[in-house]
PASEBA-1860 file (N, C-alpha, C; in nm, 3 decimals):
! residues 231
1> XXXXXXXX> -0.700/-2.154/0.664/-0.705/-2.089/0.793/-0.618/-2.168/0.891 ~ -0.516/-2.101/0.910/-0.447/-2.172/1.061/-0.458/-2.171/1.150 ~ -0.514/-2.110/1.230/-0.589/-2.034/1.376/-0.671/-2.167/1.411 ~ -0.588/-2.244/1.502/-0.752/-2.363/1.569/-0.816/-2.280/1.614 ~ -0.804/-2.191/1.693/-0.893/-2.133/1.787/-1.040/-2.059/1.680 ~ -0.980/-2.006/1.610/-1.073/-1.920/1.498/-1.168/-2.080/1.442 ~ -1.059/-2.176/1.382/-1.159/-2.288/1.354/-1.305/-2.348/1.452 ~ -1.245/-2.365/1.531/-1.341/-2.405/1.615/-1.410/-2.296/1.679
9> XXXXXXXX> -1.398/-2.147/1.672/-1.516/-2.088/1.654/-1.615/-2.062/1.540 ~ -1.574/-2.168/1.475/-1.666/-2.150/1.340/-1.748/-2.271/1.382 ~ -1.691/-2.368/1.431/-1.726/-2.514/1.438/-1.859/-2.476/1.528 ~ -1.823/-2.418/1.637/-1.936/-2.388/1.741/-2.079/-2.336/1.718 ~ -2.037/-2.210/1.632/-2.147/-2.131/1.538/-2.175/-2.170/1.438 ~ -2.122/-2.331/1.377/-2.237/-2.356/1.295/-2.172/-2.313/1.154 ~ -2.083/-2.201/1.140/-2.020/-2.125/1.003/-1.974/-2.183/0.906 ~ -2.013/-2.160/0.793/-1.908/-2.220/0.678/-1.850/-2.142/0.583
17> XXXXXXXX> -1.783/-2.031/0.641/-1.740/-1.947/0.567/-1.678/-1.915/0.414 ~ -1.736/-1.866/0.335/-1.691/-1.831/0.170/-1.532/-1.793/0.175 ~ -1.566/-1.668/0.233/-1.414/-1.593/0.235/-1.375/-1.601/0.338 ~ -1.254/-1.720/0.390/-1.188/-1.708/0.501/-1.093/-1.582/0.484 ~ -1.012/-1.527/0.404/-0.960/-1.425/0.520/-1.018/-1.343/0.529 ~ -1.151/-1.259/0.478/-1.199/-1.165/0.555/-1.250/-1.175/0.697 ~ -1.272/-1.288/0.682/-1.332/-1.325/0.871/-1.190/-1.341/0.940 ~ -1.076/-1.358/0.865/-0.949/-1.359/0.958/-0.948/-1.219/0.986
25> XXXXXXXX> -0.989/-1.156/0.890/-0.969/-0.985/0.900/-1.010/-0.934/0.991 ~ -1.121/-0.986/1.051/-1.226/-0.943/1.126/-1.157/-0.932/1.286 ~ -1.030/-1.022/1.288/-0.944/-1.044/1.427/-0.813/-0.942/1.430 ~ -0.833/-0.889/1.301/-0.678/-0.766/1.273/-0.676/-0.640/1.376 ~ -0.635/-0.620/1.491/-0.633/-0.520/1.533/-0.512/-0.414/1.466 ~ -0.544/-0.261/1.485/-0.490/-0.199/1.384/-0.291/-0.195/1.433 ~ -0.272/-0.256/1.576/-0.196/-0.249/1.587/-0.092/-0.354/1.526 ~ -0.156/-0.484/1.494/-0.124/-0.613/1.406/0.007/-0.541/1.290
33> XXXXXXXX> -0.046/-0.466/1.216/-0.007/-0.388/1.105/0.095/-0.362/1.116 ~ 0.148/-0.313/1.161/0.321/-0.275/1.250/0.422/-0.395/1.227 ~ 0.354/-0.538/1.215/0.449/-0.660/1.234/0.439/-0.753/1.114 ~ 0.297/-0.709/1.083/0.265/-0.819/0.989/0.239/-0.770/0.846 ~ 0.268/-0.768/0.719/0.212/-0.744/0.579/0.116/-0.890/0.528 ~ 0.038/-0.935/0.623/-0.035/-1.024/0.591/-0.157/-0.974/0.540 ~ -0.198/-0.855/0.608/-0.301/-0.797/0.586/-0.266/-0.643/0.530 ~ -0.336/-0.587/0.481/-0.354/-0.452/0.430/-0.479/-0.348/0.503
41> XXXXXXXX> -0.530/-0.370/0.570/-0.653/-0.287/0.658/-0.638/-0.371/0.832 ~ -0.669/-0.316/0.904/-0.726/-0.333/1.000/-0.884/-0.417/1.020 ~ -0.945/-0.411/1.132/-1.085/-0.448/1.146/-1.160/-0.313/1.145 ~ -1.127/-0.237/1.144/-1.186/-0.117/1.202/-1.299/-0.102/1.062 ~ -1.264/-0.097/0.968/-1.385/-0.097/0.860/-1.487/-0.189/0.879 ~ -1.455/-0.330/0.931/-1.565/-0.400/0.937/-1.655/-0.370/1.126 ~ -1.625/-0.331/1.166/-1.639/-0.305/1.328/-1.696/-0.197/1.270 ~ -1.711/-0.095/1.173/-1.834/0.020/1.158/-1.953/-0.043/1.100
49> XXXXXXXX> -1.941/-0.159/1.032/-2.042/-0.229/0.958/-2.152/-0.304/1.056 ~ -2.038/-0.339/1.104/-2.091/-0.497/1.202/-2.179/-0.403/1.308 ~ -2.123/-0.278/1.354/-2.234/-0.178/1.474/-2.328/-0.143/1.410 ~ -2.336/-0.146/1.264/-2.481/-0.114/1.213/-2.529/-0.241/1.181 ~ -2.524/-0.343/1.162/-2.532/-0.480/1.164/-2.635/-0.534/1.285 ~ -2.580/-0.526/1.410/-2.610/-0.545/1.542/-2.718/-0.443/1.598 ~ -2.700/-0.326/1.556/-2.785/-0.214/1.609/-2.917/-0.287/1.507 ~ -2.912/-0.277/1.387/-3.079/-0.339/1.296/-3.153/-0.478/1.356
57> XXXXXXXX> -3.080/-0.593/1.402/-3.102/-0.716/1.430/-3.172/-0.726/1.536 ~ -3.023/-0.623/1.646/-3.133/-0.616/1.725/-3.249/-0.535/1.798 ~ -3.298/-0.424/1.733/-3.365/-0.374/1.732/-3.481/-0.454/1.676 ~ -3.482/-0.487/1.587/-3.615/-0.587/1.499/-3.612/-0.681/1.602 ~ -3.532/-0.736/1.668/-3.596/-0.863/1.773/-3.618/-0.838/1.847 ~ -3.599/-0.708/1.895/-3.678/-0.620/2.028/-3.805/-0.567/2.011 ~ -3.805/-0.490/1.925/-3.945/-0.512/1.878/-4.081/-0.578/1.845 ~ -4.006/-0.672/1.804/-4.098/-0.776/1.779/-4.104/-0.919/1.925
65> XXXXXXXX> -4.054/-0.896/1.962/-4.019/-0.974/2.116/-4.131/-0.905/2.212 ~ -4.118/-0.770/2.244/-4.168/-0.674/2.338/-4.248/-0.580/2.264 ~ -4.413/-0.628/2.205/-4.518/-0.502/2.140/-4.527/-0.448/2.222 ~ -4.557/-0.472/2.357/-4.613/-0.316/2.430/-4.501/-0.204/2.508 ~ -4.388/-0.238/2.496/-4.297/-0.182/2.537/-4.257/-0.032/2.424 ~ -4.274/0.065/2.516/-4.251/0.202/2.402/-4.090/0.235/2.338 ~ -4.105/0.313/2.254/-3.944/0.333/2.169/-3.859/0.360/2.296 ~ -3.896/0.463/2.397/-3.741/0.467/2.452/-3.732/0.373/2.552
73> XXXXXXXX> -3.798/0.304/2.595/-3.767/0.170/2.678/-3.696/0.040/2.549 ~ -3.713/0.066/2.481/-3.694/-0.056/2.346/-3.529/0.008/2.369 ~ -3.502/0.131/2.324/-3.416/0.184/2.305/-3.226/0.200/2.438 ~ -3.349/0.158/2.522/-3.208/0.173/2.659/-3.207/-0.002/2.687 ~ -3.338/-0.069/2.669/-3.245/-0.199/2.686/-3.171/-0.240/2.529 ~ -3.172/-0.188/2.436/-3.061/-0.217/2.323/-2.948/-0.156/2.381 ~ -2.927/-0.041/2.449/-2.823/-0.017/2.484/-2.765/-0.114/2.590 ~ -2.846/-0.123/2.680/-2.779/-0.212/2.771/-2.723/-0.354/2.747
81> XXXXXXXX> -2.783/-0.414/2.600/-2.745/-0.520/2.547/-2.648/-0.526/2.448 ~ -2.598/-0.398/2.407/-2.496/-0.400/2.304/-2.412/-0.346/2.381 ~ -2.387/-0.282/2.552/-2.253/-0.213/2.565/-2.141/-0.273/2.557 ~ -2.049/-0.189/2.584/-1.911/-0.285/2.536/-1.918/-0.393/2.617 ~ -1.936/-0.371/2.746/-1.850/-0.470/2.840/-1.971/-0.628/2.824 ~ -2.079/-0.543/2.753/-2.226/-0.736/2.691/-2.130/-0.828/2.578 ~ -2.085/-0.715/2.504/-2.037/-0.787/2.404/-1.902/-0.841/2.441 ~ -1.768/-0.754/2.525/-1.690/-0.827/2.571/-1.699/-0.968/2.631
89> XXXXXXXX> -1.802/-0.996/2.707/-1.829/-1.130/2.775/-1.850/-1.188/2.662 ~ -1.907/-1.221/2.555/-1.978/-1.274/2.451/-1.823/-1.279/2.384 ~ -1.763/-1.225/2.358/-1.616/-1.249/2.326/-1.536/-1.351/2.406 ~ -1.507/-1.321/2.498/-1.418/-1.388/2.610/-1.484/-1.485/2.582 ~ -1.610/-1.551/2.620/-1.683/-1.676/2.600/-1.668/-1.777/2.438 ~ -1.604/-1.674/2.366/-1.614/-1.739/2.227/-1.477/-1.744/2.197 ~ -1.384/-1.728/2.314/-1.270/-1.741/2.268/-1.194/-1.630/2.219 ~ -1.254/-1.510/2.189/-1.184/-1.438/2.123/-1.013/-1.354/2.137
97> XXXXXXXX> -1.009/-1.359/2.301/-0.856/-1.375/2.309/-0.761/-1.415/2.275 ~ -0.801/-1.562/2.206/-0.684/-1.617/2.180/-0.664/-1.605/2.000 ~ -0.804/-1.552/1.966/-0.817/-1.515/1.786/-0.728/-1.385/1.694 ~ -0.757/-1.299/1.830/-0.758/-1.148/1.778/-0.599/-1.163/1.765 ~ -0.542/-1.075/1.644/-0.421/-1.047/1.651/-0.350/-0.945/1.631 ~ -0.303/-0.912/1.726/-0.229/-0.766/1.762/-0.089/-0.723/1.802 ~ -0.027/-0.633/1.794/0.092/-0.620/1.837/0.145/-0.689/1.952 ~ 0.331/-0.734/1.982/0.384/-0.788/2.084/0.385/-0.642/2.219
105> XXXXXXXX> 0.387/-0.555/2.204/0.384/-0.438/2.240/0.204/-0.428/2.353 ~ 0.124/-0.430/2.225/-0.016/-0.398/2.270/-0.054/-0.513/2.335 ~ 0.007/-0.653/2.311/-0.048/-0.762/2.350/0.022/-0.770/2.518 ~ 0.153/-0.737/2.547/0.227/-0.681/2.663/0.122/-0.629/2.775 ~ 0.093/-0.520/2.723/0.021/-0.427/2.787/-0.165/-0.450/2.820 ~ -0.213/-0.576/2.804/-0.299/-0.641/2.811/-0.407/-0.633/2.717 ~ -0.373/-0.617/2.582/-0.454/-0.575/2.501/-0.562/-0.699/2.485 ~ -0.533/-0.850/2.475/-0.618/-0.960/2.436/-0.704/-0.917/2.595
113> XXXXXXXX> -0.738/-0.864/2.656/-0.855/-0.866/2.764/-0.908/-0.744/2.823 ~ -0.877/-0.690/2.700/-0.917/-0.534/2.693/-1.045/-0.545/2.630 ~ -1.131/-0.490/2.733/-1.268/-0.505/2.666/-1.324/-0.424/2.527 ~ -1.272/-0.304/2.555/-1.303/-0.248/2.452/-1.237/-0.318/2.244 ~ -1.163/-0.337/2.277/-1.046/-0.426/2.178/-1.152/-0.571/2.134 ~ -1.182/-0.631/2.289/-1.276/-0.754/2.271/-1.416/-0.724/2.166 ~ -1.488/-0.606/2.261/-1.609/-0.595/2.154/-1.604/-0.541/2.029 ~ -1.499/-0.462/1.987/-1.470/-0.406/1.862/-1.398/-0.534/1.756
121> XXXXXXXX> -1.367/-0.611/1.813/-1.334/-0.768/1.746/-1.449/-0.821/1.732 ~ -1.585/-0.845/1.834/-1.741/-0.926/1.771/-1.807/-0.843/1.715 ~ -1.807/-0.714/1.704/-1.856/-0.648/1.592/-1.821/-0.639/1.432 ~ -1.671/-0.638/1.473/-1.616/-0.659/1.321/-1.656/-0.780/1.288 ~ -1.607/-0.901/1.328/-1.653/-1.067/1.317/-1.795/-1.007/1.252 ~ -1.884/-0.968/1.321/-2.056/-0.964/1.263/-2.070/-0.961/1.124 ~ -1.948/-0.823/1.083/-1.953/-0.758/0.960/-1.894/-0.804/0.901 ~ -1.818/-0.882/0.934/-1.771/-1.005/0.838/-1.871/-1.104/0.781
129> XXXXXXXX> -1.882/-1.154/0.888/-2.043/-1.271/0.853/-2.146/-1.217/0.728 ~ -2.172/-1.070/0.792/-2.268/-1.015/0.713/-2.198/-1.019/0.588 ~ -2.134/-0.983/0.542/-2.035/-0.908/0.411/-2.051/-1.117/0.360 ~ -1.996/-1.220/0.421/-1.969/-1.366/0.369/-2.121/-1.415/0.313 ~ -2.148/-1.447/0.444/-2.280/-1.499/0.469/-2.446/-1.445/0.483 ~ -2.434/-1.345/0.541/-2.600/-1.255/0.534/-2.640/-1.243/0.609 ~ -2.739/-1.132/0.665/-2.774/-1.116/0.767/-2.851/-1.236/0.878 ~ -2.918/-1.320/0.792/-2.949/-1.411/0.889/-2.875/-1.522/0.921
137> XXXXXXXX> -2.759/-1.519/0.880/-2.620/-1.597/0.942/-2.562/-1.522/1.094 ~ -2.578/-1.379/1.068/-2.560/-1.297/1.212/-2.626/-1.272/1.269 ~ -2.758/-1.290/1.249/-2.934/-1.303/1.343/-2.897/-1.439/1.389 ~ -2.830/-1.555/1.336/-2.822/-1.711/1.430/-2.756/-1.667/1.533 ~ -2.627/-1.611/1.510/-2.507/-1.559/1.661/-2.602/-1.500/1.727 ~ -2.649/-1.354/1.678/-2.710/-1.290/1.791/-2.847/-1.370/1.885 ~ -2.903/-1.468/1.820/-2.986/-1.531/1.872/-2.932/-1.651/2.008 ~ -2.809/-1.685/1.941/-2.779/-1.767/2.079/-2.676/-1.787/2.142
145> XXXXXXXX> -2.614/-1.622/2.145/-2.487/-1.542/2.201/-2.545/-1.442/2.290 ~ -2.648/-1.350/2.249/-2.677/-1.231/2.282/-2.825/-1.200/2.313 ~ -2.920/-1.226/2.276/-3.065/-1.212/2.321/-3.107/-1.306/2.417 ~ -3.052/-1.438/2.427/-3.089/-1.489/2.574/-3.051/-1.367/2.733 ~ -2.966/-1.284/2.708/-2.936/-1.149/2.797/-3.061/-1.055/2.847 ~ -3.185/-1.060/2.731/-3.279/-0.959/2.728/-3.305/-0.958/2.857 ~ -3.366/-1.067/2.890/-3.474/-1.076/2.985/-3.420/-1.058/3.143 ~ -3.328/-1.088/3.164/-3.202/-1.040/3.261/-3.202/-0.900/3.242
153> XXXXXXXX> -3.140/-0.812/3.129/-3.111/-0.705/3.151/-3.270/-0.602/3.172 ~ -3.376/-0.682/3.186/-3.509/-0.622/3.190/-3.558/-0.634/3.326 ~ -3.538/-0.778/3.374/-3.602/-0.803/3.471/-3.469/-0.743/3.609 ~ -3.353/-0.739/3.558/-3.298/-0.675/3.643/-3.240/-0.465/3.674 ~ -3.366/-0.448/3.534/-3.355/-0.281/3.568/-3.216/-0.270/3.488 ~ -3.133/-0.385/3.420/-3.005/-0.327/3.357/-2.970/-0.182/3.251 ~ -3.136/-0.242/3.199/-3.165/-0.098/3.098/-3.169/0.049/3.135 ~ -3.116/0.076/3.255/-3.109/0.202/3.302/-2.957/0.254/3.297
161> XXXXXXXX> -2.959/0.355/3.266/-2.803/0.385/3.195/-2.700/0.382/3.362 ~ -2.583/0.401/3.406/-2.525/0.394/3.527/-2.528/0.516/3.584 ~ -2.542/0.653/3.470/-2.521/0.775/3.542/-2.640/0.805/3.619 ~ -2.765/0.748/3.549/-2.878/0.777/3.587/-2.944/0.690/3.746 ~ -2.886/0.638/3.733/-2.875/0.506/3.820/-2.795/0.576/3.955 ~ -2.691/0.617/3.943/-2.606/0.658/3.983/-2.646/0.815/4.082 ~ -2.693/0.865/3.997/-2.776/1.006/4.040/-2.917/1.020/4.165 ~ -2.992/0.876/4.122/-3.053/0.848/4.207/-3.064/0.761/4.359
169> XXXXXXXX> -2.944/0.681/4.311/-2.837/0.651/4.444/-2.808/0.778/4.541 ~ -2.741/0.825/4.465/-2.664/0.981/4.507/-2.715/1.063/4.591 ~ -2.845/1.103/4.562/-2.950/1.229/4.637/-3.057/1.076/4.723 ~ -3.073/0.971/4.692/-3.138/0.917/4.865/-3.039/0.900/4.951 ~ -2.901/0.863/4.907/-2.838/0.890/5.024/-2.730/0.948/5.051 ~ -2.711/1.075/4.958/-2.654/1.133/5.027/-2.704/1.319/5.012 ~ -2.813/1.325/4.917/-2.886/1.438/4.955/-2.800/1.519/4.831 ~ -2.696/1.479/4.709/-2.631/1.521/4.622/-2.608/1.498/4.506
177> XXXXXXXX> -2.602/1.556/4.440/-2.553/1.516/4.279/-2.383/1.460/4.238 ~ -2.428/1.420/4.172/-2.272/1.333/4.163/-2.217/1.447/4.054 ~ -2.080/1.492/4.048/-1.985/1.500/3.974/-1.887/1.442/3.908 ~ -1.848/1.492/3.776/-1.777/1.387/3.712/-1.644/1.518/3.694 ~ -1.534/1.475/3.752/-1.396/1.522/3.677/-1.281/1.468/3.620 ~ -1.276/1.496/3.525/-1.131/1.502/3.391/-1.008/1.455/3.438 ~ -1.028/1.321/3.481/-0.862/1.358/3.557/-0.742/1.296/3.444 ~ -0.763/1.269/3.327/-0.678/1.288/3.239/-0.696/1.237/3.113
185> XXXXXXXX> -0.648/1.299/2.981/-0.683/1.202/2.853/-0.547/1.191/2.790 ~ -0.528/1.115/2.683/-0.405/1.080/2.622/-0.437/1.011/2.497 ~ -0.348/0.999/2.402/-0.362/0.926/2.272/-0.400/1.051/2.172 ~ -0.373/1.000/2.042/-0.438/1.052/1.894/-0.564/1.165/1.909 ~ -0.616/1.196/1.844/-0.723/1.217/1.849/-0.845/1.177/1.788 ~ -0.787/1.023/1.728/-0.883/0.952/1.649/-0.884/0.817/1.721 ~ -0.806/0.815/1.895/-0.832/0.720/1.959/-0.744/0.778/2.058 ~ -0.848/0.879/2.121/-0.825/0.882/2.256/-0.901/0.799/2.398
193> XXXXXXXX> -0.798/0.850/2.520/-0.839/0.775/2.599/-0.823/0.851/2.733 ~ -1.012/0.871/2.729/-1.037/0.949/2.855/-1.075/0.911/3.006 ~ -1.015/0.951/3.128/-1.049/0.897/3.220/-1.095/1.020/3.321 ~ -1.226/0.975/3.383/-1.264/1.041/3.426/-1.332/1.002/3.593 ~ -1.366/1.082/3.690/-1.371/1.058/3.854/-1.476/1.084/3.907 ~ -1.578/1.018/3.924/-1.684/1.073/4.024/-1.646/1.121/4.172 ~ -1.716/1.280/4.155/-1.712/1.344/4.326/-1.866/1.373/4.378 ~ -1.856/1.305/4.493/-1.983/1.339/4.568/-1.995/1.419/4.700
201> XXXXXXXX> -2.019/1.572/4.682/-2.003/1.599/4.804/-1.836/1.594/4.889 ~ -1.777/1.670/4.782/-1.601/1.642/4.776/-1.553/1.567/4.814 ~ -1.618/1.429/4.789/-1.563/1.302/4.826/-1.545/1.230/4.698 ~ -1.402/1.213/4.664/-1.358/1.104/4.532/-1.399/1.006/4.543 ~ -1.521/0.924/4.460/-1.519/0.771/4.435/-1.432/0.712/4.303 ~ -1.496/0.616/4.278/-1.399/0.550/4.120/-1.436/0.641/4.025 ~ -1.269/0.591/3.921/-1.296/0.655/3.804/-1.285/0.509/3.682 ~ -1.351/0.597/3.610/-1.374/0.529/3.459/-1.292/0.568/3.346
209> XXXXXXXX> -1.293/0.485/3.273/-1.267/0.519/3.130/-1.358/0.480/3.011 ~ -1.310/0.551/2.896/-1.330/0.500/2.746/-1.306/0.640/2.630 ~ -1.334/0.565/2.569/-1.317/0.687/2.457/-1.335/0.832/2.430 ~ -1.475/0.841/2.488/-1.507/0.953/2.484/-1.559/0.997/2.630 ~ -1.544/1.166/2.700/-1.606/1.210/2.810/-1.702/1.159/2.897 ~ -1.848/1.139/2.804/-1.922/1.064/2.795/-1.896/0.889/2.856 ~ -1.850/0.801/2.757/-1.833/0.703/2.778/-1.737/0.696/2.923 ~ -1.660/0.747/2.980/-1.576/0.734/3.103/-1.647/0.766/3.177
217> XXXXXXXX> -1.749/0.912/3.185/-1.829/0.917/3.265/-1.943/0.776/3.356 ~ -1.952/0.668/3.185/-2.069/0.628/3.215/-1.959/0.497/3.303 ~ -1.868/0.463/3.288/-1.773/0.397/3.315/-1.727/0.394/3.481 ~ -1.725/0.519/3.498/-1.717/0.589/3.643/-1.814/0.551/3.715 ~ -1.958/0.565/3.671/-2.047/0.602/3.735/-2.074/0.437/3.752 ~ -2.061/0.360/3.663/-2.055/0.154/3.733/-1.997/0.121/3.807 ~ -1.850/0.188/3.801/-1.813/0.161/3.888/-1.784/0.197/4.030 ~ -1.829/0.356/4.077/-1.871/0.382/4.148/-1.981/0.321/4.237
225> XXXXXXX> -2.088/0.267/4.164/-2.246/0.229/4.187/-2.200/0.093/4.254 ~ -2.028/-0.006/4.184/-2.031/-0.117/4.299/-1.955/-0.086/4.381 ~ -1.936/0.024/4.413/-1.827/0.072/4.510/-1.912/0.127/4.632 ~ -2.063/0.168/4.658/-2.122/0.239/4.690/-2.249/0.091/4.753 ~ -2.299/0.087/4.627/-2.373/-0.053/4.671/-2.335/-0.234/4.737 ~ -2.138/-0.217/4.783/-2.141/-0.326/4.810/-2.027/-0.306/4.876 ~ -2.033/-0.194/4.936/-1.974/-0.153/5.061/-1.993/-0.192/5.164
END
């Protein structure tokens, strides 16, 4: 492995990895591919693994953390603890900017601090681990990367999604429902990129993005909520 940076995120976590290049793999963004025949796949196979990886772990430590707490409260603070931008920080913090490797092109255009890029890199990493080492090699990360977050995202109401959040902002003060419009998408259709505008009362606030309608919506609606609340 040549990557200090990758080394010494192993050093940190403790890792002693079997198969180093699949955990190099784990940093392949699909745009890498274009420059390099080092690799033959992308991360993207292990980044479907590693989200089912992360979704089981931590669900069982939510569970078992919080008995009296019911499924859909269990269920929105997992969300609030796996969204992209939880796991982006948990990236950035581990270095992962300087690991991931991607096109001169995509890297231009700010791809190493692109959050979405970031968390789809610690998910793959997961599914790497998992695939090397085993699940309770990726229950150690998530234990002291990611669940010290719980109690923050609980005690601060994080577990409430932004639209919803957002909606109830909306009608105390301003007596309205928020709207979301389309103001443009672009890319593939196996990686598009939608951006979308909250209107309140035909007044434009921020817009969001991500992948899907949905996801920009919810994107919009955060960032609206600090646009609104810290005005």
């Amino acid at each position: 492995m040549t990557n200090s940076s990758l080394t010494a995120l192993l050093t940190t976590l403790n890792l002693s990895p079997k198969n180093h290049h699949l955990i190099e793999n784990a940093f392949v963004h699909r745009s890498y591919l274009n420059e390099s025949t080092n690799f033959k796949e992308s991360n993207e196979r292990l980044e479907y693994l590693g989200d089912a990886v992360l979704e089981l772990i931590t669900s069982d430590y939510l569970y078992k953390s919080y008995p009296d707490y019911q499924e859909g409260m269990l269920t929105n603070i997992r969300a609030a603890l796996v969204r992209t931008e939880s796991l982006a920080e948990i990236a950035e913090t581990l270095n992962f900017p300087k690991i991931i490797l991607m096109s001169k092109g995509e890297a231009a255009t700010g791809g190493q601090t692109n959050k979405s890029i970031l968390a789809d890199a610690f998910e793959a990493f997961l599914g790497a681990i998992y695939l090397d080492l085993g699940l309770e090699s990726v229950a150690e990360i998530l234990k002291s990367e990611l669940f010290p977050k719980a109690e923050k995202v609980i005690t601060g109401g994080l577990y409430k999604d932004n639209k919803s959040f957002l909606q109830e902002v909306s009608q105390a003060r301003f007596k309205a429902t928020p709207q979301y419009n389309l103001i443009s998408e672009a890319g593939p259709d196996h990686d598009k990129e939608f951006v979308m505008q909250v209107v309140i009362n035909n007044q434009s606030y921020n817009k969001g993005t991500g992948k899907s309608k949905q996801a920009a919506q919810e994107d919009a609606a955060k960032n609206t909520l600090e646009q609104i609340l810290h005005s």
